[in-house]
N, C-alpha and C positions, 0 to 999 in steps of 0.2 A: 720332784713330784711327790705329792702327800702321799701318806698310806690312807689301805683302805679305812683303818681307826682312825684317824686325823680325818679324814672325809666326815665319816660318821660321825662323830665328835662334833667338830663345825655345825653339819645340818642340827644334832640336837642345840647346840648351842643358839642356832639362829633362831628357831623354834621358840627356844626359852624367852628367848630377849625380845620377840615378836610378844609370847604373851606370857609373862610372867604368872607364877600363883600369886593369888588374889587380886589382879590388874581384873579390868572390865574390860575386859577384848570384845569391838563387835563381830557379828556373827561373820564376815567377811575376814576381818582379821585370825576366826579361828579357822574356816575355812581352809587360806590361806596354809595355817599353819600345821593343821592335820592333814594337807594334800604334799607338804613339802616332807612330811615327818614319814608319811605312807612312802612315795618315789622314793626319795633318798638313805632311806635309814630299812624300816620293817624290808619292804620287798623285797631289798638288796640283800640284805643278809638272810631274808628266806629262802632265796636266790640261792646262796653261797650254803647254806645248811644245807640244802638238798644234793648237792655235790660233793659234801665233807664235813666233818665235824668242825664247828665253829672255836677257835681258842677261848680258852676264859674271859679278857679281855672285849672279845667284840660280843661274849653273852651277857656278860654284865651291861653292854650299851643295850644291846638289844632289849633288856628286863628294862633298862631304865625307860627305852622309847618305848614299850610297850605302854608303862605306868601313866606316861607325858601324853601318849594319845588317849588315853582311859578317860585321863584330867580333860585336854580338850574336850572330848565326844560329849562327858558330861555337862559342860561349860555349854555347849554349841545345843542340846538339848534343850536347859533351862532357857535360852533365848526364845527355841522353836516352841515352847510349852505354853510362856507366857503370849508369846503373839495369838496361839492357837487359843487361849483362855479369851484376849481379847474381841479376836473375831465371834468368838460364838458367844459374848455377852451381847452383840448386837448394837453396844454403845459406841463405838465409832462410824466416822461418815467415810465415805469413800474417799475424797481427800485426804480424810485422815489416816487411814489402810497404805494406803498411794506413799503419804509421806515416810509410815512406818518402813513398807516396805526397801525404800527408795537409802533409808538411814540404815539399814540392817544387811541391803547386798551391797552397798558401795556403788562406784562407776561401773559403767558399759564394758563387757568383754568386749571382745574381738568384734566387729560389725559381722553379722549373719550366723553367731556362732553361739554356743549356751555358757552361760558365767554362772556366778557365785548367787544371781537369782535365783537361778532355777535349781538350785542346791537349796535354797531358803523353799521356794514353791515345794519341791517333791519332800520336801520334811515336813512342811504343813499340812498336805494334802496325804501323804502316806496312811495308807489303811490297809497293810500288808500285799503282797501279790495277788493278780489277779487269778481267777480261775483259771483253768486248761480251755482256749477257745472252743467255741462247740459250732457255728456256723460257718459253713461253707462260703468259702470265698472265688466270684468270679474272676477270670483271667483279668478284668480292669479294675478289679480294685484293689488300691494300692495298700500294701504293711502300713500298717500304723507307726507313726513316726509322732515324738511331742512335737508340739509349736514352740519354740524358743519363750522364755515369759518374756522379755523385752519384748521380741515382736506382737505379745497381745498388749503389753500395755502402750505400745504405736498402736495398733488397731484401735484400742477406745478413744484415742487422741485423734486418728486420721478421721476416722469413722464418725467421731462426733456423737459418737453412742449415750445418752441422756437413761434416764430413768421412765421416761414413758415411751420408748424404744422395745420391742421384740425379737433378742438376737437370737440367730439360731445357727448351731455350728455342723455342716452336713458332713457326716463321718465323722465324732467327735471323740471317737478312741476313749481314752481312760478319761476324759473330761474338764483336762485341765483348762482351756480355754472359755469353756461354759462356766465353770467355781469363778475365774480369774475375773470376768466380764461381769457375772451377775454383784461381788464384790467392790469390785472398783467402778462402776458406773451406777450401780442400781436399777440396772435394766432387767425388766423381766430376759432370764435367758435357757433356752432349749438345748439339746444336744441329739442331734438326731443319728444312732449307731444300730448299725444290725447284728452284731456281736454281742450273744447275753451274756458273759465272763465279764463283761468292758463296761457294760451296764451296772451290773450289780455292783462293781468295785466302786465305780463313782459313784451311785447311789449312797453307800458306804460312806467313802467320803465326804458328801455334801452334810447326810448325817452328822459325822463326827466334827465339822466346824459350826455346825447349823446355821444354815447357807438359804437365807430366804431366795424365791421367787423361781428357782433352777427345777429343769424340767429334765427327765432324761425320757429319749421315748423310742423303745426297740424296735427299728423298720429302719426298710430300703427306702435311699432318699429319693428315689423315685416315686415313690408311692405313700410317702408319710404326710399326715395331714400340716401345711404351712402355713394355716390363717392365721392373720395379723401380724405376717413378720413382716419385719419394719430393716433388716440387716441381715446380712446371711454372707459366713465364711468357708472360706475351704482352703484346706492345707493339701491340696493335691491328693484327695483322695482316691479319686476316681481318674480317669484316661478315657479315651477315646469316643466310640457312642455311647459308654455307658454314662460319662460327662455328659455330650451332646443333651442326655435322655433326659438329667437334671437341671441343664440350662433352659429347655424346653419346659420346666416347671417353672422355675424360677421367672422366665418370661411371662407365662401364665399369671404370678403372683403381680406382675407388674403393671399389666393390664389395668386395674380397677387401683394401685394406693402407689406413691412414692418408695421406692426401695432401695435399698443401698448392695450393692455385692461386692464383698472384699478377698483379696486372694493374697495368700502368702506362698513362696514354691514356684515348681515349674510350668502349675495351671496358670499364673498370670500370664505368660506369652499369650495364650490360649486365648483367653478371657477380651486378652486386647483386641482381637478379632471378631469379637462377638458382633452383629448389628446393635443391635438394640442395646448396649449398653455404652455409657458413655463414661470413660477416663476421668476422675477428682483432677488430676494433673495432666494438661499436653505434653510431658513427656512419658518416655517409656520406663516405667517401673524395671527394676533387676531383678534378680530372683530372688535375694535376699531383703527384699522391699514388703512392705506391706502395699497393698495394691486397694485402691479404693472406685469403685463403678458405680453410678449412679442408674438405674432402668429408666430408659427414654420414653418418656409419660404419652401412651396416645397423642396421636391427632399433631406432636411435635417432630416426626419422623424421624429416620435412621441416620445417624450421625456418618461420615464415610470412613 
């Protein structure tokens, strides 16, 4: 059985050999190698510190890992610095965003679950913590949870979401979905949240990429003004009738133009029940699915 120095040792080693000094590790691979340098090496022996003085031997690893993630963090930075220069020079197209993205997290985690993208998103979007929430929240409305990024860039894919498109994200939390959508598709896109801490952070951020076309707009999705939306998502924000109160708007919307409603979460069961809206796919979405509903146009009745 190894000791715990032969342990340590190893992981800085693998670390090393993942991404050497002066190697151009992408941001995945540093990822990668500051998530494995964090678990196996730091924690652990801060772990072990806190229970006993560490020998010379495992503080000298410990200095060295400290210095090895110093190096990565910095590495993994200049990636995130340069992408973020990119975006807000406004020279690339959304394919081209798409592509950079796509070259900088690597492949798909886990199906339904958050990867090495959304390590890349929340370092872009980062504009320090939000405020201390200041509105009150009803019994149905649910904590704010992110949207996986994978799952929104399915959403612009399922959705079909175009540039002269209206999307609008009902309970939009910190805003990542709204940044993500109005970048990658060029669609005008809204964020409709009743939390002003959650406002003004994305506000913030949209700022600091300079993020055309994104709208943040403080109200209850009941009552926020919807014209000309052309898409409308939700991450399970809402439950019960307070749901009900907004599919009753959304139906409204649908009345008079073409609309699209997508659901990621445990509102899609919901959603599939709805009359008046009719399923992208005859089958049943899972929860870990992007979910795409078309509104059943007048005069074409209620699907069963």
């Amino acid at each position: 059985m190894l000791s715990i120095r032969q342990e340590v040792q190893h992981a800085i080693a693998t670390v090393e050999l993942a991404a050497p000094p002066g190697a151009r590790a992408g941001f995945a691979e540093l990822a990668a190698a500051i998530d494995l340098l964090e678990v196996h090496v730091l924690d652990r022996l801060r772990y072990l510190e806190e229970r006993a003085s560490l020998p010379a031997d495992l503080q000298a690893l410990g200095a060295h890992a400290a210095a090895l993630h110093r190096r990565l963090e910095a590495a993994s930075g200049r990636i995130l610095r340069g992408l973020r220069r990119q975006i807000r020079s406004g020279r690339h197209t959304p394919e081209q965003l798409r592509h950079a993205f796509a070259g900088h997290a690597g492949p798909p985690g886990r199906q339904g679950g958050y990867d090495t993208l959304d390590l890349l998103v929340g370092g872009l979007l980062g504009a320090g913590a939000p405020s201390e929430e200041r509105a009150v929240r009803e019994p149905e409305m649910v904590s704010y949870q992110p949207t996986p990024a994978r799952a929104i860039l399915t959403l612009i894919e399922r959705a079909n979401i175009r540039p002269d498109d209206t999307f609008y994200d009902l309970g939009s939390g910190l805003g990542q979905v709204v940044i993500l959508v109005a970048l990658l598709s060029g669609a005008r896109a809204r964020g409709v949240e009743i939390e002003p801490a959650y406002c003004e952070y994305v506000e913030r951020c949209a700022r600091r990429l300079n993020v055309p076309g994104v709208q943040f707009i403080r109200a209850d999705a009941r009552e926020a003004r919807l014209a000309e939306g052309t898409v409308f998502f939700m991450y399970a924000p809402f439950r019960g009738g307070l749901l009900q109160q907004v599919l009753k708007r959304l139906q409204a919307e649908a009345m008079d133009r073409h609309i699209r409603v997508c659901t990621y979460g445990p509102c899609t069961a919901e959603m599939a029940r709805v009359s008046w809206l009719s399923p992208r796919d005859r089958r049943d979405p899972g929860e870990h699915e992007v979910a795409v509903f078309h509104g059943v146009p007048p005069g074409r009745g209620e699907h069963a």
